[in-house]
C-alpha angles and dihedrals in degrees: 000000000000110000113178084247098064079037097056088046088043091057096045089048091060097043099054088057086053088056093055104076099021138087106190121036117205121205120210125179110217122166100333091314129095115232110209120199124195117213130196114171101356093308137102099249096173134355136209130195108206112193093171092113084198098050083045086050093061107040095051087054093053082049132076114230086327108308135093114194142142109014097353093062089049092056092037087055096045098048098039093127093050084050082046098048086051099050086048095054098052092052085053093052096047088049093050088042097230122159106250136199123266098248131180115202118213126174094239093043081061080054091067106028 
């Protein structure tokens, strides 16, 4: 059984091994999912489909314009379980129903936290 919750972990999961070998990310929209390729070197080395709204939310609005790349991609790699965290929280909140902050989420805000 598939919850949004084993889906949204699923999918973290799979993009932290993407992060491993690569050095740019590229973002597509494509039918209410969010398609994430992985470049090293110029070439798509591993690719991930999020379909979390919630996760693709959230990564589009780390990115700019869709892409993470140079020094973006470094701190987004190195605070990816904070990113997660994050991400994890926020589901937690919208299933418990519980009024969250507004909160915008931006790579160098991740630095300080």
């Amino acid at each position: 059984m598939n919850t949004s919750r084993t889906l949204l972990v699923e999918e973290l999961e799979k993009l932290s091994l993407g992060l491993l070998n690569s050095n740019t990310l590229l973002l597509k929209q494509i039918n209410g999912s969010l398609l994430c390729q992985f470049l090293s070197q110029g070439l798509v080395n591993y690719t991930v489909t999020v379909t979390s709204q919630l996760l693709a939310t959230t990564l589009w609005q780390v990115s700019s314009l869709g892409i993470i790349n140079g020094s973006d991609f470094v701190v987004f790699k190195n605070v990816f379980s904070k990113f997660s965290l994050h991400v994890k929280t926020r589901q937690l909140y919208a299933e418990l129903g519980v009024q969250q902050p507004d909160l915008d989420l931006e790579l160098q805000n991740l630095l300080a936290a």
